[in-house]
C-alpha positions as CSV (number, residue, x, y, z in Angstrom):
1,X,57.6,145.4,18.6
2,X,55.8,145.5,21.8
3,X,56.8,148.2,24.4
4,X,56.7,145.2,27.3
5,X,59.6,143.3,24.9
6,X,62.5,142.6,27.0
7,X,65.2,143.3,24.2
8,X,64.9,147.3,24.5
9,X,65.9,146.9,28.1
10,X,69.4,145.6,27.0
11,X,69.4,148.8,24.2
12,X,68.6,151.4,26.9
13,X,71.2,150.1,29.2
14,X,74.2,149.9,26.2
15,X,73.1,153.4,25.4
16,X,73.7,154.2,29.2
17,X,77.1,153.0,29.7
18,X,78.0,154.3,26.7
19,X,77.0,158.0,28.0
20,X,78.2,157.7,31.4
21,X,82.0,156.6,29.8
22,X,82.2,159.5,28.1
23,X,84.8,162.3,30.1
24,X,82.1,165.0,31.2
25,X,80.9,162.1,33.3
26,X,84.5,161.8,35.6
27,X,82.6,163.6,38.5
28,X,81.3,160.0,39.4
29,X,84.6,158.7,39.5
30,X,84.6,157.6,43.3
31,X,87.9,158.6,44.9
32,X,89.0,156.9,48.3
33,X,90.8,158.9,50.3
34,X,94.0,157.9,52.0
35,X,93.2,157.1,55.4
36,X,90.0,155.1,54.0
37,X,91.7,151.6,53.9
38,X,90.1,148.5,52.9
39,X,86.7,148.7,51.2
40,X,84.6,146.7,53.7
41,X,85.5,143.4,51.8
42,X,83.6,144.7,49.3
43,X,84.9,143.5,46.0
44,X,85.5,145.2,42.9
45,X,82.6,143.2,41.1
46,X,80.4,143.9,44.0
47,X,80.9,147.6,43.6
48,X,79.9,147.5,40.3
49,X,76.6,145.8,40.7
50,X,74.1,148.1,42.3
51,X,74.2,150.5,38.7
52,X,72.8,147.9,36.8
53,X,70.6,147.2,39.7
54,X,69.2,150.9,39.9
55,X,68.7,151.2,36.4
56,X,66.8,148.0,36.5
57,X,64.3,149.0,39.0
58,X,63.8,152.1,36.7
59,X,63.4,150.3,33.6
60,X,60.5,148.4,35.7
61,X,59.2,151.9,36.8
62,X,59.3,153.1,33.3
63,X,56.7,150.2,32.3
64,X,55.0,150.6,35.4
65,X,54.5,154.3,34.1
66,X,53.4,153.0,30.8
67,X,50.6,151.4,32.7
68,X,49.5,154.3,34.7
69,X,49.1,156.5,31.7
70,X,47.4,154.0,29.9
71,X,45.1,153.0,32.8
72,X,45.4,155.3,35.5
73,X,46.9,152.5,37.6
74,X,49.9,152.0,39.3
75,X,50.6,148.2,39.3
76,X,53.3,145.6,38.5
77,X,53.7,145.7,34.2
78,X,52.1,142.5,32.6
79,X,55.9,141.0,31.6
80,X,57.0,139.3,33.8
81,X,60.5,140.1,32.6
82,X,59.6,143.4,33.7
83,X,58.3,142.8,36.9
84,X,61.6,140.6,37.9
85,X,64.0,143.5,36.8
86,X,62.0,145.5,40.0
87,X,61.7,142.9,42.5
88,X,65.0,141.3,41.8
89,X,67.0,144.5,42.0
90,X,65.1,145.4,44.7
91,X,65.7,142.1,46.6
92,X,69.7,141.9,45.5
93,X,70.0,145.2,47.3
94,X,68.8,143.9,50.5
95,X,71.4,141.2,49.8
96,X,73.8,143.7,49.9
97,X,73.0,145.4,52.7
98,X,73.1,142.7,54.8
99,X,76.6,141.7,53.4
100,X,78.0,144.9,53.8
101,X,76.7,145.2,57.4
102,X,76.9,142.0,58.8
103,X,80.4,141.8,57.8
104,X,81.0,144.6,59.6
105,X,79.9,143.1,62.7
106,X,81.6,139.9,61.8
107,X,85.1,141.5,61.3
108,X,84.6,143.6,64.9
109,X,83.4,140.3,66.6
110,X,79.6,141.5,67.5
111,X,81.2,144.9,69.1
112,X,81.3,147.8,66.1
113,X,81.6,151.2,67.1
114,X,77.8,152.1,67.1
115,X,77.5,155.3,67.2
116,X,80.4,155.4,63.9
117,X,77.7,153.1,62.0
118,X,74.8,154.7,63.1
119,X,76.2,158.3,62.0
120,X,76.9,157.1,58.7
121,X,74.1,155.6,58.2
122,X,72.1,159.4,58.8
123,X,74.9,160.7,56.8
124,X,74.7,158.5,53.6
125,X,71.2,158.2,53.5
126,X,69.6,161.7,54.5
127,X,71.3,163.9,52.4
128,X,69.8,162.5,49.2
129,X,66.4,161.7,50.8
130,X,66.2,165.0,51.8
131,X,67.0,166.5,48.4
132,X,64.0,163.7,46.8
133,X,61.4,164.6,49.1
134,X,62.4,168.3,48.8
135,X,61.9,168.2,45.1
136,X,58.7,166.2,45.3
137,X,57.3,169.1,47.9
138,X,58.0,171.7,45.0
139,X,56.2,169.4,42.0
140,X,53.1,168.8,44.8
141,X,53.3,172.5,45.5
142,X,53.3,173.2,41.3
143,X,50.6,170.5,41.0
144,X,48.1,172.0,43.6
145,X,48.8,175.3,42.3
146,X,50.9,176.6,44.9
147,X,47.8,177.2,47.3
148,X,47.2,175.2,50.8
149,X,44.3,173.1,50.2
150,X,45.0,171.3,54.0
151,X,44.9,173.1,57.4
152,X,48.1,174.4,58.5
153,X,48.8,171.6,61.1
154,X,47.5,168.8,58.9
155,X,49.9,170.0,55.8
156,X,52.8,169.9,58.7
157,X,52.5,167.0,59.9
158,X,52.0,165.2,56.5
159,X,55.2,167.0,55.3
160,X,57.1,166.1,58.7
161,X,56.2,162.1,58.1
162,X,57.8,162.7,54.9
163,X,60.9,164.5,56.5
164,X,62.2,161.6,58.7
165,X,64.6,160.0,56.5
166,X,62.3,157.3,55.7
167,X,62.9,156.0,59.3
168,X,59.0,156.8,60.1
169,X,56.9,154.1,57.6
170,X,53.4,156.6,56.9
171,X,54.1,158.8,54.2
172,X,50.9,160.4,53.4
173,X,49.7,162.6,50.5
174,X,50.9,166.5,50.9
175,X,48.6,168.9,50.7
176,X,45.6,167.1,49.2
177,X,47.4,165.8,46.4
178,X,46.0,162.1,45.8
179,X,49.4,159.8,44.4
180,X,52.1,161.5,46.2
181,X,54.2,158.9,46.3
182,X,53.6,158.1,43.2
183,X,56.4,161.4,42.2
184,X,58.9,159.1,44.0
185,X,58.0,155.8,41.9
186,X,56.9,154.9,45.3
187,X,60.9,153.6,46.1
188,X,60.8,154.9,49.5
189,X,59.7,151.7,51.5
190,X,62.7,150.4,50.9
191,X,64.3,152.8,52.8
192,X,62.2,151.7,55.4
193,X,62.9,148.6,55.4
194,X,66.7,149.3,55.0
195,X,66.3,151.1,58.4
196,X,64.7,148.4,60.3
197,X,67.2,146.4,59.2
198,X,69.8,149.0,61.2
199,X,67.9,148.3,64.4
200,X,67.9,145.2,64.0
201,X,71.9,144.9,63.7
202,X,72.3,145.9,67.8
203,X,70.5,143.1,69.2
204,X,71.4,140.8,66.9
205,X,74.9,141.5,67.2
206,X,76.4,138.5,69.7
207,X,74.8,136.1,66.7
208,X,78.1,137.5,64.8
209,X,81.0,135.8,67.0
210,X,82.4,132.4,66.4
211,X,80.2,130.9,64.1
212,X,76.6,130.8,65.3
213,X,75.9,132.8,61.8
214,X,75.4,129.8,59.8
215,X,73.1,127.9,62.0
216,X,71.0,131.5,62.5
217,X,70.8,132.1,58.9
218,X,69.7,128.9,57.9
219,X,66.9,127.9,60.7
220,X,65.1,131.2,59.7
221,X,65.6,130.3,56.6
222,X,64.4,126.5,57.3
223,X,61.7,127.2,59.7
224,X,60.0,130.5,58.3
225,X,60.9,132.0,54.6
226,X,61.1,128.7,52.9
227,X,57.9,127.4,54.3
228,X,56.0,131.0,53.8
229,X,57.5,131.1,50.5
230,X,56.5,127.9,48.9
231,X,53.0,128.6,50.9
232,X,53.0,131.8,48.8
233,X,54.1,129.9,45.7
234,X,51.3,127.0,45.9
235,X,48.5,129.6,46.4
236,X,46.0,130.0,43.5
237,X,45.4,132.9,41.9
238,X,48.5,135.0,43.1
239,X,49.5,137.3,40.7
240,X,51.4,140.5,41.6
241,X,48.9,142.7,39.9
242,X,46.4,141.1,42.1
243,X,47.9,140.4,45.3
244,X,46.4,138.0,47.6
245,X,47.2,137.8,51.3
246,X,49.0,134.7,50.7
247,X,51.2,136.6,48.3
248,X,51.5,139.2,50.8
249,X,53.1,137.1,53.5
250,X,55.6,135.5,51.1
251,X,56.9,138.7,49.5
252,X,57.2,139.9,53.6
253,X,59.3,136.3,53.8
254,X,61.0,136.9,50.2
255,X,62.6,140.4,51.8
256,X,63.7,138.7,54.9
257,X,65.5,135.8,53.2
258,X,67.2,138.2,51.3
259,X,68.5,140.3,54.4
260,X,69.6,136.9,55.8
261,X,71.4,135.2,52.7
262,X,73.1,138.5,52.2
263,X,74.2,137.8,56.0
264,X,75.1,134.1,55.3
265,X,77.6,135.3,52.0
266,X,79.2,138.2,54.4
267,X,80.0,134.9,56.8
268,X,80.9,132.2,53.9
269,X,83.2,135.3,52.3
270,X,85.3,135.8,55.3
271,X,85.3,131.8,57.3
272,X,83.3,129.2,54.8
273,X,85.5,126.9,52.6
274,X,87.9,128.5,49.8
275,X,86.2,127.8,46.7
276,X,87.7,130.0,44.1
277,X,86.3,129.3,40.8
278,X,87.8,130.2,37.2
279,X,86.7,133.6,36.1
280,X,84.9,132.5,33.2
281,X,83.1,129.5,35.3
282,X,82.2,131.8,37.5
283,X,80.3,134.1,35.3
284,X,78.9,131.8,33.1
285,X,77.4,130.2,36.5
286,X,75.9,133.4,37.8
287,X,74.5,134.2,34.2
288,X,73.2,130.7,34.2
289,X,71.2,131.4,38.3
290,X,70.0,135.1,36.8
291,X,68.7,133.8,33.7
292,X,67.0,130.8,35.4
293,X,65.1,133.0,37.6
294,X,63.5,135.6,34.3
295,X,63.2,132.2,32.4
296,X,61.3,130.3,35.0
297,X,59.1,132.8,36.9
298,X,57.0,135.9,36.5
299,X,57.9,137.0,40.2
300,X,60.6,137.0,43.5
301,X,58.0,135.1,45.4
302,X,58.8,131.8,45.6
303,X,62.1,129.7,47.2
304,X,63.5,128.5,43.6
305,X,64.0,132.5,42.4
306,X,64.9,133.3,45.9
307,X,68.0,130.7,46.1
308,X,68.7,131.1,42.6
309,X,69.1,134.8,42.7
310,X,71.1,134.0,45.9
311,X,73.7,132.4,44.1
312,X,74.1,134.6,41.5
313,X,74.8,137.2,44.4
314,X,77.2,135.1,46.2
315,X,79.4,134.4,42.9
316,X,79.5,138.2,42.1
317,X,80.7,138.7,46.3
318,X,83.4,136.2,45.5
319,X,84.7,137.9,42.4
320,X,82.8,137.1,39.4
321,X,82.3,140.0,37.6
322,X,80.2,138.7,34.8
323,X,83.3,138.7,31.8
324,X,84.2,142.3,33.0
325,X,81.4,143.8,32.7
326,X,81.2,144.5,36.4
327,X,84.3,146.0,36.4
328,X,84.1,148.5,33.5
329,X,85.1,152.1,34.2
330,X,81.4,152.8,32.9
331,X,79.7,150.3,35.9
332,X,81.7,151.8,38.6
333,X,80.6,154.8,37.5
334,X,77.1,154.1,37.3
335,X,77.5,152.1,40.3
336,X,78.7,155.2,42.4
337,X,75.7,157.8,41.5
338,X,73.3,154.2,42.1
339,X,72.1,155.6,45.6
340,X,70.9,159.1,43.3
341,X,69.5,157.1,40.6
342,X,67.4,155.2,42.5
343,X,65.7,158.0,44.9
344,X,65.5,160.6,41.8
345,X,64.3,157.4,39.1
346,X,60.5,158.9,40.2
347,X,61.1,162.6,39.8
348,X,62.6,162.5,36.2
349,X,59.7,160.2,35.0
350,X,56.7,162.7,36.2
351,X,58.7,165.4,34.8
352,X,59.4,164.1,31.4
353,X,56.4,162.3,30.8
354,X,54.1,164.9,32.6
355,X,53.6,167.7,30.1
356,X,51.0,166.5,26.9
357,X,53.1,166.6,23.9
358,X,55.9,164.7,25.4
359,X,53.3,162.0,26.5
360,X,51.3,161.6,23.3
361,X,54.8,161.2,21.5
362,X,55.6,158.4,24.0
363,X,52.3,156.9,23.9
364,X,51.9,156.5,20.2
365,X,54.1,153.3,19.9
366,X,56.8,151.3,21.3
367,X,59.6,153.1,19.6
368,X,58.6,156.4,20.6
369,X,58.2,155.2,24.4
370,X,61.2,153.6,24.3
371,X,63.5,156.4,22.6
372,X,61.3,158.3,25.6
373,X,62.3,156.4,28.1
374,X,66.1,156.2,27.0
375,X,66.2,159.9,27.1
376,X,64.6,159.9,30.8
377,X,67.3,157.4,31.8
378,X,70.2,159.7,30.3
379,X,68.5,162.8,32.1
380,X,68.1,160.7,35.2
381,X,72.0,159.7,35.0
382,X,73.4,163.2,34.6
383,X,71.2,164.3,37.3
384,X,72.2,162.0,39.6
385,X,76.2,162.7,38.9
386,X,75.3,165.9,39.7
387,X,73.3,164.8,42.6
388,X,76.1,162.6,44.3
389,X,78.8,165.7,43.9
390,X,76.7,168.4,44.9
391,X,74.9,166.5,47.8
392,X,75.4,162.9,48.1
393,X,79.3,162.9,48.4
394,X,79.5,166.2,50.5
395,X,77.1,164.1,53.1
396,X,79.0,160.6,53.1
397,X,82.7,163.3,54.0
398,X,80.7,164.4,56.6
399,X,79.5,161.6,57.7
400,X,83.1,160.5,57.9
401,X,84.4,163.4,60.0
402,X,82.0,163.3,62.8
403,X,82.1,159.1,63.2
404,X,86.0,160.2,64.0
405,X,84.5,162.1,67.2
406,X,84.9,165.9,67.5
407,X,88.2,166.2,67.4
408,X,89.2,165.0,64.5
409,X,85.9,166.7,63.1
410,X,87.4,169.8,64.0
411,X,91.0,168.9,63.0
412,X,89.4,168.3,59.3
413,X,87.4,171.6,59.4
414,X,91.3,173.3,60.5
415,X,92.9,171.9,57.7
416,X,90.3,172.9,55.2
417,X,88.9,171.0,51.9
């Protein structure tokens, strides 16, 4: 068996929801409170989604690993299976953002409360980040041996660019220490780009009233992803391992056409035509569009995989949850701790694989990485249940509290946990 097969992927992630079933793993059961209400339209198959999309992007990190032992480099892995568990993960959770947020504008007509999104936004995302870039200072400070090897200002403002929640895009190496980014798995552009998707909500907000959505979604689409993309597609010699700027330019235009279809399902959710499919037709079709873009392609670049992947997405927003799968207590488990899983994926792979022994087992064949990298994703799951009660879930109640003003901040605080 080669370690780049794709059959050990599905393994790992049986082995996975198997653990994360079991009772000691209740603390990720996600409990709405009362006053909560509706979920954001978010649907139950939708909320079980972003697990399996975390623990893809890992599995694609894992190889990536593989790679950067083997080599020293840190590139896309040579399957292209692989490399389309990373980018397609990556690029369904941009569709989800912008269904989750545009639909909020949609339902408040272009006018949300601003300053409620805003402060949730600092509260769900921060907390977490923080804790990551917290424990990547202490492995840079182990790494360098606990000595300054910068100047004291250059060392602070490294670490202070590392600090700002991922809204600042440099994040440079700390203290000397070439690769540190690399301790992350490198997943924090995404928060980046997560955040300048934010910003861009405010002026973009009158596009969300009547029904100008639509007609925005799909001229971008039209006049500047589809075009960039296929120009990206027909370009020879683009591979992801050897990116060309050609390729560039169309993975810049593959992450804005998946901000804007995301948009475009919040909108055909809520005021496009009712077309409620049969359960099983449903998930049989979405299967079909996700196994037509790892069947046909070797990357997200191109306007096929984009639209494909698109309507896999928009079948799973309107209910199809894949035969169940999607709404197992097991993926809305994983699902819940996703957020942890995918900022901490980095740290549990230099950890395990970064003493000798450990490394020379995983190296010596495909089994051993494998049975290597199944225990790093078990490790990485019970550290991120951990992670999402100790830190993550504290955050999002605060968060909560102060986007109901001060007063009711202070009523909460009164009333006591």
């Amino acid at each position: 068996m080669s370690v780049f097969s794709p059959w050990p992927y599905f393994a790992l992630v049986l082995v996975v929801l198997g653990a994360i079933a079991l009772p000691v793993f209740r603390a990720a059961d996600e409990q709405q409170p009362p006053q909560h209400g509706p979920r954001d339209h978010r649907t139950v198959a939708l909320d079980g989604l972003r697990g399996f999309l975390a623990l893809s992007v890992f599995v694609h990190h894992l190889m990536v690993t593989h790679g950067y032992i083997e080599r020293g480099e840190w590139t896309f892995p040579p399957s292209g299976f692989h490399t389309l568990l990373g980018q397609a993960g990556v690029g369904v959770f941009f569709m989800i953002t912008g269904f989750l947020f545009w639909g909020k504008l949609l339902d408040a007509k272009g006018l949300p409360d601003w300053r409620s999104l805003y402060v949730g936004r600092l509260w769900r995302i921060g907390p977490t980040y923080l804790l990551a870039v917290g424990l990547m200072f202490l492995v840079v400070a182990w790494r360098t041996g606990f000595e300054p090897r910068e100047p004291a200002w250059s060392l602070l403002g490294a670490m202070l660019q590392w600090l700002a929640l991922g809204i600042w895009p440099l994040q440079p190496d700390i203290n000397g220490y070439v690769g540190t980014t690399l301790i992350l798995a490198g997943v924090t552009w995404t928060v980046f780009v997560e955040w300048l998707f934010y910003g861009a909500l405010r002026p973009m907000a009158p596009l969300a009233r009547g029904d100008r959505t639509p007609r925005f979604v799909l001229g971008l689409m039209l006049l500047l992803c589809l075009p960039l993309l296929v120009f990206a597609a027909l370009s020879p010699g683009a591979t992801p391992s050897r990116p060309t700027l050609a390729l560039v330019i169309g993975a810049l235009a593959w992450v804005l056409a998946s901000f804007l279809l995301g948009m475009l399902s919040a909108w055909l959710v809520r005021r496009g035509p009712r077309l409620q499919l049969p359960q099983r037709t449903a998930s049989l079709l979405a299967l079909a569009c996700l196994g037509g873009v790892f069947a046909g392609f070797g990357h997200m670049v191109g306007p096929v995989q984009v639209l494909l992947l698109w309507a896999f997405f928009h079948l799973v927003c309107t209910g199809s949850t894949l035969f169940g799968l999607l709404a197992t207590r097991a993926a809305r488990r994983l699902s819940t701790v996703s957020y942890s899983i995918y900022l901490l994926q980095g740290l549990v792979l230099t950890l395990v694989f970064g003493p000798g022994p450990v490394r020379e087992f995983a190296m010596a064949g495909a089994m051993q990485y494998w049975l290597t990298g199944t225990a790093c994703a078990l490790l990485l799951v019970a550290a991120s249940v951990a992670s999402y009660r100790l830190v993550e879930q504290p955050g999002i109640a605060r968060g909560r509290r102060l986007r109901s003003g001060p007063r009711a901040a202070l009523a909460a605080q009164a009333a006591g946990p």
